[in-house]
N, C-alpha and C positions, 0 to 999 in steps of 0.2 A: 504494500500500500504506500509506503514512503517513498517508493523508486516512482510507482505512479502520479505521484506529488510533485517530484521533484523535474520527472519528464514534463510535466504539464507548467511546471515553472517556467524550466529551460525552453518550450516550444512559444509560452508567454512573451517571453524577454526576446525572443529570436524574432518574432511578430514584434514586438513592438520595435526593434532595434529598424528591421525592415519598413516600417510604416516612419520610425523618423527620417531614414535614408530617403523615400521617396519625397517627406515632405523638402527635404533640405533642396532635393532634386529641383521640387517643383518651384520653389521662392528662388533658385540662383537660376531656373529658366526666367522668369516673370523680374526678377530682377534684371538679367541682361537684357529682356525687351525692353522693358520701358526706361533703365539707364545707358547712356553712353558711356565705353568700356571704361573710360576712368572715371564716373564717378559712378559706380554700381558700390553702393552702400557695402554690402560684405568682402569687396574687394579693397574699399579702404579701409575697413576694419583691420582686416589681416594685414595690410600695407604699414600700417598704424604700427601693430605688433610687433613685427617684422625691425620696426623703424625704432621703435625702444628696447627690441634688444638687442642692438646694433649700436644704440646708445651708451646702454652697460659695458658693452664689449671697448668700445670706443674708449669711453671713461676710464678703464681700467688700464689701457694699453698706454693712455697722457700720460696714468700716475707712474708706470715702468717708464716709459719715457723722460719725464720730469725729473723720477728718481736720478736714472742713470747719468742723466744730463748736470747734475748737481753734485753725483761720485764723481765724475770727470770733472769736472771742476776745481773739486776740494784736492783730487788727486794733484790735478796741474799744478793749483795752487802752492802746494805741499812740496812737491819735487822742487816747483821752479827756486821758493825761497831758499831750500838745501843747497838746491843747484848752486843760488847766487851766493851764499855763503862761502859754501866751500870756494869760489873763483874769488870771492874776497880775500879769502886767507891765503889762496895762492899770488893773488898781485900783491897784497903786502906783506909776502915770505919772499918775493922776487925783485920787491923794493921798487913793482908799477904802480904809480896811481889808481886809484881807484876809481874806476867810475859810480855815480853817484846815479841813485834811480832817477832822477828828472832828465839823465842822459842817454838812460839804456831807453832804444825807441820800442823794443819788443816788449819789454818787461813795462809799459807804459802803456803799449796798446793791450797788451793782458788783463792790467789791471781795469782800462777802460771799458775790455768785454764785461770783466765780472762786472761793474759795478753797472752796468745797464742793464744785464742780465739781473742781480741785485736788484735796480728801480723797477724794474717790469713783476717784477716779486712783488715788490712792496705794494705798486699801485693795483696791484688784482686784492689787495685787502685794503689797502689805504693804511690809516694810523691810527685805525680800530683795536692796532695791539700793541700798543706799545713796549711791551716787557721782550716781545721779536727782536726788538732792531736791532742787535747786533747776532742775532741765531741764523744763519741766512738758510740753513735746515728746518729750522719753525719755521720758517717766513716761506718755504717751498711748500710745505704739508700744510700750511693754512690756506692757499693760494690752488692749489689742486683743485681741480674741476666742485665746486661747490654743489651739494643736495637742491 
């Protein structure tokens, strides 16, 4: 008796599974007549959909992107100072002058990448935070694509 029960469900749910299939059939016919292919309501639904999780996906890839863009940076940063250190202490172990950062032109337009790189940080928060300003790692993860 419970097998009969349970066939009679199953044949239930298979019937009604069939009868929504046809109804969905019959609204995306009646819908493509009386809309033009782009604006047939359930095609921008799905469009819609489609289009916010493509969003998330997007969002995600800025914040690996941002991230990485900001390791290289700190990396650069890091090296170049070591870099110019140790060249310091070889020109006055060799008894050359020193050149002085307002004369090195690379280490000048480095500093000018970050520090745009830096303002374009700041102004996607503004001075909403102040306890940031000198974190330029807070000031990136506050600045990432906003909810």
């Amino acid at each position: 008796m419970a097998e009969s029960a349970v066939d009679g469900m199953v044949q239930l749910l298979t019937k009604a599974n069939h009868d929504l299939n046809l109804v969905q059939h019959c609204l995306e016919k009646e819908f493509n007549q009386a809309y033009p292919e782009n604006a047939n309501p359930v095609r921008l639904v799905a469009r819609i959909r489609r289009i916010q999780e493509d969003l998330l996906t997007l969002k995600e890839q800025s914040r690996v992107l941002l991230t990485a863009k900001q390791d290289l940076i700190d990396k650069a940063r890091t090296n170049l100072v070591r870099n110019r250190s140790l060249l310091h202490r070889l020109q006055a172990s060799s008894g050359l002058p020193l050149v002085s950062d307002s004369e090195d032109l690379a280490y000048c337009n480095f500093n000018q990448a970050i520090d745009e790189w830096t303002s374009q940080i700041r102004s996607k928060i503004g001075d909403e935070n102040p306890a940031f300003a000198e974190d330029i790692n807070q000031l990136l993860f506050s600045a990432i694509v906003k909810d």
